[in-house]
C-alpha positions in Angstrom: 50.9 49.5 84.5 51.0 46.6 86.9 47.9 46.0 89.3 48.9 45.4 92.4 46.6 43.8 95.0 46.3 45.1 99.0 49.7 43.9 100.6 51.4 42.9 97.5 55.1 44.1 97.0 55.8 47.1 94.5 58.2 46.5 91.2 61.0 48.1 91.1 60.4 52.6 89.8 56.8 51.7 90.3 56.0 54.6 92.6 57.9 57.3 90.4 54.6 56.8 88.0 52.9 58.6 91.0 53.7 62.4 90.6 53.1 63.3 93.9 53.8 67.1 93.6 50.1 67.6 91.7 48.8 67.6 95.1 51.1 70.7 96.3 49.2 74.3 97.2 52.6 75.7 98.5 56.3 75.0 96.8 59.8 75.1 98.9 62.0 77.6 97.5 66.1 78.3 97.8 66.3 81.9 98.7 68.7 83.8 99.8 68.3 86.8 102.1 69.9 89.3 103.2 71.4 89.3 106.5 70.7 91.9 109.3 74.8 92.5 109.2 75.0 93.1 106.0 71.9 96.0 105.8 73.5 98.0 109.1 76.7 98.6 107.8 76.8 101.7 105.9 80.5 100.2 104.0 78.6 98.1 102.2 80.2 94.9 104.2 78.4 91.4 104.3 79.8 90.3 107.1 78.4 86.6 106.7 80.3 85.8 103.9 83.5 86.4 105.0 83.0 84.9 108.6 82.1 81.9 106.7 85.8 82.0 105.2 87.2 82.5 108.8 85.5 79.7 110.2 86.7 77.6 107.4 90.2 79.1 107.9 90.4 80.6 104.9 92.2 84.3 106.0 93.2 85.2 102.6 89.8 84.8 101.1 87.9 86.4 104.2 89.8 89.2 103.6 89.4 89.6 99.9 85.9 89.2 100.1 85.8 92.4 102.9 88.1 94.5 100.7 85.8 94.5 98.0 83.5 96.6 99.8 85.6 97.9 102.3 89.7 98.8 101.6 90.4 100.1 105.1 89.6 97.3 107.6 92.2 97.8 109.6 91.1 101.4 110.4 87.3 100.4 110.6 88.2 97.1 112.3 89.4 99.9 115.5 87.0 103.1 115.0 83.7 102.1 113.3 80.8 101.9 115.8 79.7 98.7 114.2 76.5 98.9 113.6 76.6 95.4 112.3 76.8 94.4 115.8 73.6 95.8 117.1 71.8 94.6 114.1 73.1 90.9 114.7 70.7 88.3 115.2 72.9 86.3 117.0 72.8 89.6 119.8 68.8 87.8 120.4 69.7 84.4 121.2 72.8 85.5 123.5 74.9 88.0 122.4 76.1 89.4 118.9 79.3 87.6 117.0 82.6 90.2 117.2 82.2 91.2 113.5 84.7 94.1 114.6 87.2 92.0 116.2 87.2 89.7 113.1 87.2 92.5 110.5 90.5 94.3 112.7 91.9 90.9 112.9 92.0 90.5 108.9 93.0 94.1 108.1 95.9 93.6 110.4 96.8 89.8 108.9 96.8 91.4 105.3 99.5 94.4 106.7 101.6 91.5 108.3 101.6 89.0 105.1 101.7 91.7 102.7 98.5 90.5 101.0 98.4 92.4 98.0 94.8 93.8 95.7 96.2 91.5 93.0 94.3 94.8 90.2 95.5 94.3 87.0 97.0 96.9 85.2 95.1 99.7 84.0 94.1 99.7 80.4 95.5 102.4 77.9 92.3 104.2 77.3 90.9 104.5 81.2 89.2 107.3 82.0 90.7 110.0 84.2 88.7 111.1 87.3 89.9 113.4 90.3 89.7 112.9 93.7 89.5 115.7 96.1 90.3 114.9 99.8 92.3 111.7 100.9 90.3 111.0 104.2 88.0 107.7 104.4 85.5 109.0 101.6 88.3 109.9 99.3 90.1 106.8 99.5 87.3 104.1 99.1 86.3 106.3 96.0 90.1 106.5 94.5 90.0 102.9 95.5 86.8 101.4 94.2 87.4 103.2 90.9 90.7 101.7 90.3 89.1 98.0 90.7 86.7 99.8 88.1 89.5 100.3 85.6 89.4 104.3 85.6 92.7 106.0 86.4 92.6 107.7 89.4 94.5 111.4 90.7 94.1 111.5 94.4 94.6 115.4 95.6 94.9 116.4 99.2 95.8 120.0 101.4 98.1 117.7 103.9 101.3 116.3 103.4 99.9 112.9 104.2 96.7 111.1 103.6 93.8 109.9 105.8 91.6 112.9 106.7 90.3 113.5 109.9 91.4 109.8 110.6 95.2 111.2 110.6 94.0 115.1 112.1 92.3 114.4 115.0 91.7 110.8 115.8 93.8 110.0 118.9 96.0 107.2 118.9 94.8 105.6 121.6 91.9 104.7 119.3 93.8 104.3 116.3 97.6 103.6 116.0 99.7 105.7 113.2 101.8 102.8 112.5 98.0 101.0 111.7 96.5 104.0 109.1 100.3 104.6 107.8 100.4 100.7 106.7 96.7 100.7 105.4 96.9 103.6 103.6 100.5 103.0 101.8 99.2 99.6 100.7 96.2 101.5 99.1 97.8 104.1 97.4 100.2 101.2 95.8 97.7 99.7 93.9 97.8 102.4 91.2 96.5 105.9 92.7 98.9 108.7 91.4 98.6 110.5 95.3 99.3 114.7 94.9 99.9 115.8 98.7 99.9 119.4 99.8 97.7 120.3 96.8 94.7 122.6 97.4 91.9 123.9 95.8 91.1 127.7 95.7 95.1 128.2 96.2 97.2 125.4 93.8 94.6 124.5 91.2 90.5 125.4 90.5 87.8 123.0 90.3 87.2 124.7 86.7 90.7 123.1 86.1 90.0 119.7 87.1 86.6 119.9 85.4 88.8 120.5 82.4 91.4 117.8 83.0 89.7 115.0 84.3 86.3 113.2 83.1 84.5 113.5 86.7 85.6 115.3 89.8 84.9 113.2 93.6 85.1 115.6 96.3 85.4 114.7 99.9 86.8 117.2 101.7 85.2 116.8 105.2 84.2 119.3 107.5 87.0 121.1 108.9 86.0 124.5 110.0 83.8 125.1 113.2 80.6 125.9 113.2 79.5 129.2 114.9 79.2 129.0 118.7 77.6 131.3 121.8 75.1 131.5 124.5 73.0 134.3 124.3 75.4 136.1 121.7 78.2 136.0 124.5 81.3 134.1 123.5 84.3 133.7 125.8 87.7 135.8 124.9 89.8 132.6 124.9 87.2 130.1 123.3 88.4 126.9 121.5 86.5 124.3 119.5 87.1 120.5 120.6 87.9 120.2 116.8 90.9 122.5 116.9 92.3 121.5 120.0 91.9 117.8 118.8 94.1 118.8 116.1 96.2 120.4 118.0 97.1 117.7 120.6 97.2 114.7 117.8 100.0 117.0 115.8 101.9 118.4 118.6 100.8 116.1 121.2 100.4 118.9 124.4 96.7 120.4 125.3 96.1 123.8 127.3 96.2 123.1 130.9 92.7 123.9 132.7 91.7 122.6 135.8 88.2 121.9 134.7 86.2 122.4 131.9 83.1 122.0 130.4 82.3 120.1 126.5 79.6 120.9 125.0 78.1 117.9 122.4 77.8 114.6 122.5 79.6 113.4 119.1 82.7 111.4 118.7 85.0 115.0 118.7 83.6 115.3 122.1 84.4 112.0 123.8 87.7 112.5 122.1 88.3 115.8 124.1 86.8 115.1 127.2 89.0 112.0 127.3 92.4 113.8 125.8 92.2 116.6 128.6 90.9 114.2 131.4 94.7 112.7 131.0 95.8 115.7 131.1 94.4 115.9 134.8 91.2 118.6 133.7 88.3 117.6 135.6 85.9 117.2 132.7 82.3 117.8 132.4 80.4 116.7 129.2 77.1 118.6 128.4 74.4 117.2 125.9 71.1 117.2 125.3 71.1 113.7 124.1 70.4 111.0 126.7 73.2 108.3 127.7 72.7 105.3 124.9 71.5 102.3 127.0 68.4 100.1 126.8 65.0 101.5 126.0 66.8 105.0 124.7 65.8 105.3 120.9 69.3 106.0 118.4 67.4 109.7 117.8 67.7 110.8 121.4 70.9 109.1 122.0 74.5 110.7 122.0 75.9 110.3 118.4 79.3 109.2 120.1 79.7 105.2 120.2 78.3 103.6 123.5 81.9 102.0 124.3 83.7 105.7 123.9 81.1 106.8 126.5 81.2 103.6 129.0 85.2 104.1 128.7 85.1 107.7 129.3 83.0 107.4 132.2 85.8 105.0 133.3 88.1 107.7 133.2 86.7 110.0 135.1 84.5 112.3 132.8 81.6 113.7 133.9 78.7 113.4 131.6 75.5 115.7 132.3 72.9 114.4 129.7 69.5 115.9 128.5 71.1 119.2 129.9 72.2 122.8 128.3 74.2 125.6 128.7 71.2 128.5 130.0 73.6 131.0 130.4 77.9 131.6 130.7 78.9 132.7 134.0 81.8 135.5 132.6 84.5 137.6 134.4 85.3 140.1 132.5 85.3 137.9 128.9 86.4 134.5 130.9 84.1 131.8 131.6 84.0 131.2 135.6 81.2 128.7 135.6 78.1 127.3 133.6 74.5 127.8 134.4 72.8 124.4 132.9 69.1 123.7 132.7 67.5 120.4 132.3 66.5 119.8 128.6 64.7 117.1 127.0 64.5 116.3 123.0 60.5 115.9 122.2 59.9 113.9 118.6 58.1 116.3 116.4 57.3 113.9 113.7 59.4 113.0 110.2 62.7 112.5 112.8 62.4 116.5 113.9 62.5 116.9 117.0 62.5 120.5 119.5 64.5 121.0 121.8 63.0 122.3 125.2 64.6 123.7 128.8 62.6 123.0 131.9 62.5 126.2 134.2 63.0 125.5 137.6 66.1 123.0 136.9 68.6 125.6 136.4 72.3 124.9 138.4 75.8 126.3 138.5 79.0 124.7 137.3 82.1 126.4 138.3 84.6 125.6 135.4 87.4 127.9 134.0 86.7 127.2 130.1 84.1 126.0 128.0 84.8 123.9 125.0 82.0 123.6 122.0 82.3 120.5 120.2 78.7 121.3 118.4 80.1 119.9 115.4 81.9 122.1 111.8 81.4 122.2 108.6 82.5 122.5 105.2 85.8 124.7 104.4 84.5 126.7 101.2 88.0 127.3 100.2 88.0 126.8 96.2 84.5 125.5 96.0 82.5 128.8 97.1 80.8 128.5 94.0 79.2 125.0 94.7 78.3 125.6 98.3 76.7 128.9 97.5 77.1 129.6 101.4 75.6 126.4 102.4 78.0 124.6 105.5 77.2 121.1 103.4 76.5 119.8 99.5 73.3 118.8 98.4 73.6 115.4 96.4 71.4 112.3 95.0 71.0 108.9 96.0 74.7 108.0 94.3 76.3 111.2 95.5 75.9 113.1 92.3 75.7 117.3 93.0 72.7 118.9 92.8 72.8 121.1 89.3 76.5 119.8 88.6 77.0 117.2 86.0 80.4 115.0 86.6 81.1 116.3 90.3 80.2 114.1 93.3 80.3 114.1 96.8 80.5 111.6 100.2 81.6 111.5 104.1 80.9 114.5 106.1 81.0 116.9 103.7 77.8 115.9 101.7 73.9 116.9 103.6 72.6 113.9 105.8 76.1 112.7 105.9 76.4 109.3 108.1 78.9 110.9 110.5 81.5 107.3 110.9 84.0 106.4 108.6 82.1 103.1 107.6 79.6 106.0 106.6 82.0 107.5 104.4 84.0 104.2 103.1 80.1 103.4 101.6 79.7 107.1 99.7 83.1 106.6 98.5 82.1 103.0 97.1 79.0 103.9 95.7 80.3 107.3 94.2 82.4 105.1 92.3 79.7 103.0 90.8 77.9 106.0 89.9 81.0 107.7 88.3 82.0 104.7 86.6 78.6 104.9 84.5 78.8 108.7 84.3 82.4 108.7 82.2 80.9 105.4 80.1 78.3 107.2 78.9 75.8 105.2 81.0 73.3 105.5 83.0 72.7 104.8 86.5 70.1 104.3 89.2 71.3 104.0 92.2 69.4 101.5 94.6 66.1 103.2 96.1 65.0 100.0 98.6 67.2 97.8 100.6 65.3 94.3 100.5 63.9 93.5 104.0 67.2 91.5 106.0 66.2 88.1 107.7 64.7 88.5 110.8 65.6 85.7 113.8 62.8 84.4 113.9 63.0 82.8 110.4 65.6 81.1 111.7 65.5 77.5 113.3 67.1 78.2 116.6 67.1 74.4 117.5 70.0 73.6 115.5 72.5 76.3 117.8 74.0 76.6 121.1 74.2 79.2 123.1 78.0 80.2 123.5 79.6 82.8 124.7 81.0 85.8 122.4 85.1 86.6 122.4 85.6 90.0 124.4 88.9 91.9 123.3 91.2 92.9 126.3 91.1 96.1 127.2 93.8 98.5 129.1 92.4 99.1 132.9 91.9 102.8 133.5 94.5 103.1 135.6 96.9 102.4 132.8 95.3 104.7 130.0 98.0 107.1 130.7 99.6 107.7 127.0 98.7 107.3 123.7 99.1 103.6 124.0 96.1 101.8 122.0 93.5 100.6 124.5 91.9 97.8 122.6 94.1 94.7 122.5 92.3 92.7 119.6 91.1 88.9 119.7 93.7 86.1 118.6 93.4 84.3 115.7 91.3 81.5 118.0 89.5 83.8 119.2 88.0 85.4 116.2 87.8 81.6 114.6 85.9 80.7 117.0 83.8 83.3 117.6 82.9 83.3 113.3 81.3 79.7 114.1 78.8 81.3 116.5 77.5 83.0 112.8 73.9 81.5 111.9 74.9 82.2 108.4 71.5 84.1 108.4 69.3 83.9 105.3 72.2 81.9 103.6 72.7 78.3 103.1 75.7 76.4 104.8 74.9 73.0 103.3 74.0 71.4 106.1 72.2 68.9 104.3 69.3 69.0 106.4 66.9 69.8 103.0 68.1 66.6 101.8 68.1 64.1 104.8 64.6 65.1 105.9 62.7 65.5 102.9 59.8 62.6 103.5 59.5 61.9 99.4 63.2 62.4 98.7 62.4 65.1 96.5 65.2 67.1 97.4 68.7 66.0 95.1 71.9 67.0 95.5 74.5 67.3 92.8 77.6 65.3 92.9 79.9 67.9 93.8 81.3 68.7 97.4 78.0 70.7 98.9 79.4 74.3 100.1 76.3 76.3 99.0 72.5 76.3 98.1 73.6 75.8 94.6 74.2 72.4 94.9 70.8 71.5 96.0 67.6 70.6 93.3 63.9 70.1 94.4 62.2 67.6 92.2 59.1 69.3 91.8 57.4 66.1 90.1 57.5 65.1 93.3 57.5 67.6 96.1 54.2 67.4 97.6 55.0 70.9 99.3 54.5 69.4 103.2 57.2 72.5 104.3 59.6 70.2 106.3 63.1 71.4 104.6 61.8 74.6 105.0 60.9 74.7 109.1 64.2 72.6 109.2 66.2 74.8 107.5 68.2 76.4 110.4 69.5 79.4 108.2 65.8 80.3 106.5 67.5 79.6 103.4 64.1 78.1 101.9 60.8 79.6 101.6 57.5 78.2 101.2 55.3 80.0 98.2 52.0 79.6 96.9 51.9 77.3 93.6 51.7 79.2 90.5 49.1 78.9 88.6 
């Protein structure tokens, strides 16, 4: 090795003798994370990647990449409460990216170009399974196990699939000529659909046990649960759920001049909004508080905070943290309400007690009261798995407690999620799970989530603040018919809107690792850069000084202590 004297120049490769990396206590990693979208949305959904696509203008591929977890986006674009939204880091810095609007937006672009699933055909020996129940649940499970190669029998009581999503979802929320199109470009890749088929009456689950190698069921909750005040029930009482039905079929509700619902779910809004139209004065009684900052998701109304604030718009009435103390009757017809405040009080391990405040008791007049308390599970044909319970007990994959090959998801299963993102997920994962079960295989379903990127592991220098893409809306004045309220974003719009992603806890080759590293330790291969793949660190010569890391704006790279 050369000498080289104070001052003196350096030959040429002299300083890669000096290995510079033996001084390093802490390493740079590339490490991805998951994104806060991605854990909040009970599809499955990573929202990141396919915004990426959008941003790069890529439609085709944004959309494939969504359809693999979720097949309905058209439908979950319009009704899903997007949790993804709330969880958004980007909602920190100024507001949350339209993950909704962009997921409607590509669900509607596939219907319009005819975008097909491009599955190929189903191998001669595929397993048979049957699915019971064509709402959400049903058809991301007869969907998911198509892509899984298993042949698929899709069996529902209605002349028409979609669930509760076709029974008692008004169109103002979701169009029929949107779930008709979705749903017929499902059922085309493969799914052999048998409509008007139910169990108990047309065939027995010990037949399809017999038939098929596994049985899905997901056949919601359609029968009311039990309701009264004291044991006193009105003569002429109807659950929100029924008249719901009733109105989306046949399009007419009773006509009362005021009324009172009781609950604060989804069925609720729905009704208080349906018979507000209908020119009912409407009050809505829960003992959930108004969702709205500092309210924790336990005590809140289940019903999505937009619903509410639209409701409210049109004139409904919402009496929160309240009850129903006693019904006001003459002879066996409600004439008025007697409501108490009540307040929910956390009990520990998310129980919480209900409790009325004497002293806080007032009258309602209304002429009918309207339970929307929520229903459960119609037993017919499956008595013997419910053994009276309203819901099913299952596992972590959706399996049935004590019943090998049947599985379960959406509102029918215990703890269900309640959304039809919720039930899009079971159906997904009951796939997986069904897929190993008919193998042979086994299968552990996922016990921990890894911890999603928070925002401050991001480098918030390297992002403006702009402002996020709001979809028109019809004013209240004009919410007269079923006419959809929510206009949707543009194509701009949404484009737009995806570049205001920080591509959270993934890298979008910036190149900042690779401009700013100090002993040009970082390399890059010779290919176009589009992920972290195409980044090395030359460990002989990182001395681990953290720079790419602090700089990365994504927190794509983490800093670890040196092995040993």
């Amino acid at each position: 090795m050369p000498v080289m004297t104070p001052g003196a120049f350096a030959y040429p490769a002299t300083s890669l003798t000096f290995k510079t990396g033996s001084w390093r206590t802490m390493r740079p990693l590339y490490f991805e994370r998951p994104a806060p979208c991605h854990n909040g949305c009970p599809a499955g959904e990573n929202p990141r990647d396919y915004l990426a696509r959008v941003a790069e203008g890529d439609l085709k591929t944004a959309w494939a990449t969504l359809v693999a977890a979720n097949p309905l986006p058209a439908i979950t674009g319009r009704v899903c409460d997007h949790p993804c939204e709330n969880a958004c880091n980007r909602g920190r810095f100024d507001a949350a990216v339209a993950i909704h609007s962009c997921e409607r937006l590509l669900g509607d672009e596939a219907i319009r170009a005819g975008w097909d699933y491009a599955l190929p055909p189903l191998s001669l020996d595929a397993p048979k399974v049957a699915v019971v129940g064509a709402g959400p649940a049903g058809l991301s499970c007869a969907y998911h196990l198509r892509r899984l190669n298993i042949s698929v029998t899709l069996i529902d009581r209605l002349p028409a699939a979609g669930g509760t999503l076709r029974m008692a979802l008004p169109g103002y929320r979701l169009p029929r000529t949107v779930l008709d199109a979705e749903i017929e470009r499902l059922l085309a890749i493969g799914i052999s659909f048998l409509p008007d088929t139910s169990l108990g009456r047309d065939l027995s689950l010990e037949e399809l046990t017999r038939e098929y190698a596994a049985v899905f069921l997901g056949p919601g909750r359609h029968r009311a649960r039990a309701w009264d005040v004291d044991g006193r029930i009105p003569s002429d009482l109807h659950s929100a759920f029924t008249l719901l039905q009733d109105w989306v079929a046949f399009g007419t509700v009773p006509k009362f001049r005021s009324a009172v619902i009781v609950g604060g779910g989804n069925s609720a809004i729905d009704m208080a909004r349906v018979l507000a139209r209908a020119g009912t004065q409407v009050h809505v009684v829960t003992h959930d508080s108004l969702p709205g900052p500092g309210i924790a998701r336990e005590v809140a109304m289940k019903a999505t905070p937009l619903d509410i604030h639209q409701a409210q718009e049109e004139g409904v009435i919402f009496h929160a943290e309240h009850g129903i103390h006693r019904l006001i009757l003459r002879g066996e017809k409600v004439v008025g309400v007697e409501l108490v405040r009540m307040k929910k009080v956390a009990q520990g391990n998310n129980v919480f007690d209900i409790v009325p405040f004497e002293g806080t008791e007032t009258v309602l007049h209304v002429d009918q009261v309207i339970p929307a308390v929520g229903q459960e599970v119609e037993p017919d044909g499956m008595e013997e798995l419910l053994a009276k319970r309203p819901f099913f007990p299952v596992d972590d994959a959706g399996g049935l407690t004590g019943h090998k090959g049947i599985f379960v998801g959406g509102d029918a299963r215990l703890h269900a999620w309640g959304t039809v993102s919720g039930a899009v997920g079971d159906g997904r994962r009951a796939a997986a799970a069904i897929q190993a079960y008919v193998l042979g295989k086994s299968y552990d379903a996922p016990k921990t989530t890894p911890s999603a990127i928070g925002i401050e592991e991001l480098n918030l220098h390297y992002f403006e603040h702009a402002p996020r893409a709001e979809e028109p809306l019809l004013l209240p004045k004009d919410r007269l018919d079923n006419s959809e309220i929510a206009g949707g974003l543009t194509l701009h719009q949404v484009t737009t809107d995806a570049h205001r992603c920080f591509s959270c806890g993934n890298c979008m080759a910036c190149d900042n690792c690779w401009t700013l590293c100090p002993d040009q330790a970082v390399l890059k291969t010779r290919e176009l850069a589009f992920d972290g793949s195409h980044y090395r660190i030359d460990y002989d010569y990182c001395k681990g000084c953290g720079l790419c890391a602090h700089e990365c704006p994504v927190g794509y790279i983490a800093m670890i202590t040196e092995p040993s």
